[in-house]
N, C-alpha and C positions, 0 to 999 in steps of 0.2 A: 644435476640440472633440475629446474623449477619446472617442473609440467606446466603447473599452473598457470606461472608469471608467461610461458612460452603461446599457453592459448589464448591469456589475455591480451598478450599483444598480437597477436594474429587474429582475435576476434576487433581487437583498436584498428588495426588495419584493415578488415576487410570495409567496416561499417564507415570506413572514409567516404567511400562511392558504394553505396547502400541498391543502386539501380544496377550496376554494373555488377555487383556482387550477386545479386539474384537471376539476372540473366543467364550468368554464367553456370548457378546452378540449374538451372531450368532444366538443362540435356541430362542432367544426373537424377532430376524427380523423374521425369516422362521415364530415363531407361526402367529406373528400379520401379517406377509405379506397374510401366507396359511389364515388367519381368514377374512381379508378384501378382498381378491380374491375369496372364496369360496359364502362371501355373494354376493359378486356382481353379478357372476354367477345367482344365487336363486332367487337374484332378478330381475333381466334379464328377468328370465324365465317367474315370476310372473308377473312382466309388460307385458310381451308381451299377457300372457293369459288375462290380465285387457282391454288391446287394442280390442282383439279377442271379448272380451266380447261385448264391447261397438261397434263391428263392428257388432255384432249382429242384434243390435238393442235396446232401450231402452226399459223397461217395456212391451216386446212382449208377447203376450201370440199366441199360434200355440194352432191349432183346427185343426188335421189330419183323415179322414176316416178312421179307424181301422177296427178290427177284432170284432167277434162276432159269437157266438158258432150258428149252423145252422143245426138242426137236427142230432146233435149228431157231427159235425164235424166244427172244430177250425178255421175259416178264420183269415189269416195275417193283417198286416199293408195294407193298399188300398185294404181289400179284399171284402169293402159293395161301393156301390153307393147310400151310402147314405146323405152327403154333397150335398146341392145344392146352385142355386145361392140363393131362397127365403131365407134359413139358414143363407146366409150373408145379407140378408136385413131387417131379423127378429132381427138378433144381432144388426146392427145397428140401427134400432128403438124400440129397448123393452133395452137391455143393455145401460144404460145411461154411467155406470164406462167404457167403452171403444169408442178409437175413431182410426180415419185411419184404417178404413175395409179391406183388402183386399184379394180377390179371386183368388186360384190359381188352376192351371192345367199344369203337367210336362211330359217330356219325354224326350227321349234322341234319337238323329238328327244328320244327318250328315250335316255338311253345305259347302257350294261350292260357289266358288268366282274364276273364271278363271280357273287356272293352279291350283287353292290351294283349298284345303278340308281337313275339322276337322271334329271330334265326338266329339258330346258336350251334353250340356245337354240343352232345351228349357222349360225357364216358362211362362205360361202365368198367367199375372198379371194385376192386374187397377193399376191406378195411385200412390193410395196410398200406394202402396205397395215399394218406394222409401221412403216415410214420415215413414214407421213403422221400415226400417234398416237403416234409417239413412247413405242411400246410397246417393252420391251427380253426376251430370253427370258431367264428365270434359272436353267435346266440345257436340256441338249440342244441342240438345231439349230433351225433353220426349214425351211422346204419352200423348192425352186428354182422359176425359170422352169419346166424340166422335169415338175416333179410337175404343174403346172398343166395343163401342154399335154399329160400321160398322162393326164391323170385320176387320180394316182395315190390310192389308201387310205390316206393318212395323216395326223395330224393335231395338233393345237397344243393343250393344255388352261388353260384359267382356274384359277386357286388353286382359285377355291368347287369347281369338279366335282373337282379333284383331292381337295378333303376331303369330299364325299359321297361318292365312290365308290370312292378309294383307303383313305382314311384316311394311315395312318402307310404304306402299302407307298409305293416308287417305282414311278411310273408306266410311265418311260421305258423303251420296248422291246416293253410290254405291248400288246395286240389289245384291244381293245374294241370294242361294236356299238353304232350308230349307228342307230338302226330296226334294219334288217337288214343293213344293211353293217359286213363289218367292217373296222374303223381301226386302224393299227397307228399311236403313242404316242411322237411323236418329239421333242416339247420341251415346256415348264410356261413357261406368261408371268409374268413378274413381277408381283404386287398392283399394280390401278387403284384398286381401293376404289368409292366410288360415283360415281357421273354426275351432276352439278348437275339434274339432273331426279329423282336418287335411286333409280336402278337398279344395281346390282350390274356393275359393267362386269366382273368377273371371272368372274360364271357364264355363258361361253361358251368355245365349243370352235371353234379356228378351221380350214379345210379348203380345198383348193385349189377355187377357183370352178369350174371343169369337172366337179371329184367333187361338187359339190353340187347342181349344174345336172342330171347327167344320171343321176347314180346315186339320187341322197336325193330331190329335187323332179320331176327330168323336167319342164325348160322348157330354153329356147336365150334368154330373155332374160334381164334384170338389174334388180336392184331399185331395187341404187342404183350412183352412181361416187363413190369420194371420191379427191379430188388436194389437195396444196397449191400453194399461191400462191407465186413466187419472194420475195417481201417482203410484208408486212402491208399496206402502202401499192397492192400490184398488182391487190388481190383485187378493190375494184371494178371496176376494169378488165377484170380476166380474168373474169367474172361476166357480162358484157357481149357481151363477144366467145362463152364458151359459148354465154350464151342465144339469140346469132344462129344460129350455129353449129347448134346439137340446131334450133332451128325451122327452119331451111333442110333440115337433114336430112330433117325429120320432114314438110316438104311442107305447112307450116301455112300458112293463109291470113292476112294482117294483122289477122282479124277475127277469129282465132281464139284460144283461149285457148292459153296451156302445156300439152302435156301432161305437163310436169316440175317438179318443185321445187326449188329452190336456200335449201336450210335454213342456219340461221346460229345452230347451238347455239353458240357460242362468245361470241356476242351476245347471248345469252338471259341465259349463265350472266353477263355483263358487267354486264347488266340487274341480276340477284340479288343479284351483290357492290354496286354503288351503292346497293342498297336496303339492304343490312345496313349500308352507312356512313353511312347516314341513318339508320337505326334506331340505331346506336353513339350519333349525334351527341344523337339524341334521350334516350338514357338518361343521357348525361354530364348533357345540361340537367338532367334531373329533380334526380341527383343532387348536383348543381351548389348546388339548392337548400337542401341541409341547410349547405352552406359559409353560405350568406345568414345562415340562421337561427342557426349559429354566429358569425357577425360580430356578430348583433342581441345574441347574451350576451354578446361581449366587451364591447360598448357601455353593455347596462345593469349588470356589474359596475364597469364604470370611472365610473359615474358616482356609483354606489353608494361606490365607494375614494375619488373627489373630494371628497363628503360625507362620510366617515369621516376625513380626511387633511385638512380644513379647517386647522386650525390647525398643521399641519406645512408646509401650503401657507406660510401668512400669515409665519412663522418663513422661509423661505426666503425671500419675497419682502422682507422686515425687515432681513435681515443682504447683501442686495444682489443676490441671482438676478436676474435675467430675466425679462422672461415667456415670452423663447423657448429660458431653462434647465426652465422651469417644464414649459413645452408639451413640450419633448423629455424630458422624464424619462416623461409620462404617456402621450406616444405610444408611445415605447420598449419601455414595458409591454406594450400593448396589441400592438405588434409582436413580441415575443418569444413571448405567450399563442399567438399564431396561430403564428408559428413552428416553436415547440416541439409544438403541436399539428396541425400541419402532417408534419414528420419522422414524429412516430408513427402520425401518418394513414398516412403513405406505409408503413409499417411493414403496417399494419393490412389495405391495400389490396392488397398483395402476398400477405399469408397469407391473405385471401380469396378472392383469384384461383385458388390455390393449391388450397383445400377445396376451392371449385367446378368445377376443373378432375378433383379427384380422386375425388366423392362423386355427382357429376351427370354425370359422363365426358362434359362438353362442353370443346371446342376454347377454352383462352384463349390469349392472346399481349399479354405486358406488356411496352406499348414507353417507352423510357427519354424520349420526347417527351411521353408522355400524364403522367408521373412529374414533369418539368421544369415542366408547366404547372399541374399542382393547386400543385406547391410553392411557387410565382412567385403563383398565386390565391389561395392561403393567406395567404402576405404582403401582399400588396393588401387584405385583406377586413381585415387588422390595421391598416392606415393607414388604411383607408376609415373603418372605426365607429371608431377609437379617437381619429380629428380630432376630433372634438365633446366628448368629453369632456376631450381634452389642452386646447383650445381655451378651455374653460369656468372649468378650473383656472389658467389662463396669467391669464384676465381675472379673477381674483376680488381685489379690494380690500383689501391686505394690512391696514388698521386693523380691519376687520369683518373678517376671517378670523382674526386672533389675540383677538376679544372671544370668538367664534364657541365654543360650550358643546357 
């Protein structure tokens, strides 16, 4: 069989009624357009909480001060002092699965530079505590071991406070007040953007845990410890061994609750992305549907073209066709309508990703998989309605098709 000569005269026949032909595609662009625009959306979104993740931090495990029931009454999240520093120097040398320790102490500050003042939030942290998020600086320095162990006044800023309180000036070098202390200005972190929970990870200022402990808060304990895990696969394990570890420490009874939390944002946010891939998958279905409903017009134009094409039917089958020259010319149709109206879906779907991406400044990402299967479901949905009608033409009685008026 001649592929060729078969689309040629299925592209001769369609282009008879040229209005008619494109109508009938119409339901076949909107599905595949609505299908490839809705996943890119889903997946946008899912990217970006992939990003969010990995802005996290790898393999972190958070060790928080919690709550713990106290004579009859429930204390909250930071409501023991019980975190110290020796807590993060027992993990570091009894936990082997865990490495980049780090110590923190938080609060929230007004900070002052000139003419300009922000509320933000201050951590105080050691060094490691860039190696466990995967934070990078993008001018200046970090702080040493040493600044830690002096106390020293100096400190790290987030983009957001650099642009409330600098604006356009450079920061670096500069003195600013922290409540009343003041910080001298020695690196700018590179944009996190937001935290799958939707906080600003940039508006904070980071500061050696000693300067915050004794100068800004006045306390000797820790709010929280964050480390990572030597591999992904360690972290239950090491999770395990800590929470022996802090309850031995901490002189708990078997009957007693934690007085720490072992948080698992990374989880949370893992949770959020599976839920936007459900929610992707759910809109493709929806949109999915206008493909059906476009299959349903291929069907009832073909069957409509069988009726009109009666006695061109009866004419082939007279002079010696087939019924399966017959059936393949009316499938063929019906395959090419989808087709053709498939391409331009994909066309369609692409420049809608496109507007939505540039008019609603939401997150899309048009993957060449989601592209590969409307085009492949477009073609299907042409074989699928246009069998009954090829079908119907194949069987028609070539004596009663040429009396046929």
């Amino acid at each position: 069989m001649d592929w060729m000569e078969v689309f040629r005269l299925a592209m001769r026949a369609l282009a008879r009624n040229k209005m008619r032909s494109a109508l009938t595609m119409l339901g076949i662009i909107i599905g595949v357009g609505a299908v490839i625009a809705s996943v890119a959306v889903g997946e946008g979104a899912a990217n970006e909480i992939q990003q969010q993740i990995t802005n996290l931090g790898e393999n972190m495990i958070w060790i928080e001060a919690g709550g713990r029931q106290v004579n009859g009454v429930r204390t909250g999240t930071y409501g023991t002092k019980s975190l110290t520093m020796e807590d993060a120097k027992a993990i570091a040398a009894q936990v082997s699965l865990v490495t980049n320790i780090s110590r923190h102490v938080d609060t929230h500050v007004q900070v002052i530079y000139g003419s300009g003042n922000w509320n933000t939030t201050v951590r105080g942290v050691t060094p490691e505590y860039l190696s466990v998020r995967k934070w990078d600086i993008a001018r200046g320095a970090s702080f040493f071991t040493s600044d830690v162990e002096s106390a020293a006044n100096v400190c790290l800023l987030g983009q957001t406070v650099v642009d409330y309180v600098f604006g356009e000036e450079d920061p670096l070098g500069k003195t600013i007040r922290v409540n009343a202390v003041p910080c001298k200005v020695i690196g700018v972190l590179t944009r996190k953007g937001l935290s799958p929970f939707g906080q600003d990870q940039d508006d904070t200022i980071l500061m050696p845990v000693t300067t915050v402990q004794k100068k800004i808060k006045g306390i000797d304990w820790l709010d929280d410890i964050m480390c990572s895990g030597v591999t992904p696969d360690s972290i239950p394990a090491a999770e395990k061994q800590i929470t022996a570890l802090l309850r031995e420490r901490h002189h708990l009874r078997p009957d007693e609750d934690d007085d720490f939390n072992l948080r698992h944002p990374a989880d949370i946010a893992q949770t959020r992305a599976q839920s936007e891939k459900i929610m992707t998958l759910l809109l493709a279905s929806i949109a999915s549907i206008s493909l059906v409903v476009g299959g349903i017009g291929i069907m009832n134009i073909m069957l409509v073209s069988v009726t009109e094409r009666t006695r061109e039917i009866g004419v082939r089958l007279a002079v010696g066709a087939t019924e399966s020259d017959v059936q393949m010319q009316f499938l063929s149709e019906a395959t090419v309508l989808s087709l053709v109206g498939g391409v331009a879906g994909i066309l369609v779907g692409i420049a809608g990703s496109y507007v939505i991406s540039r008019t609603l400044s939401w997150p899309t990402l048009i993957q060449p998989f989601a592209i590969a299967v409307a085009a492949v479901f477009s073609a299907a949905v042409g074989l699928f309605f246009g069998f009954y009608p090829a079908r119907k033409a194949a069987r028609l009685d070539p004596i009663e098709a040429l009396r046929y008026e």
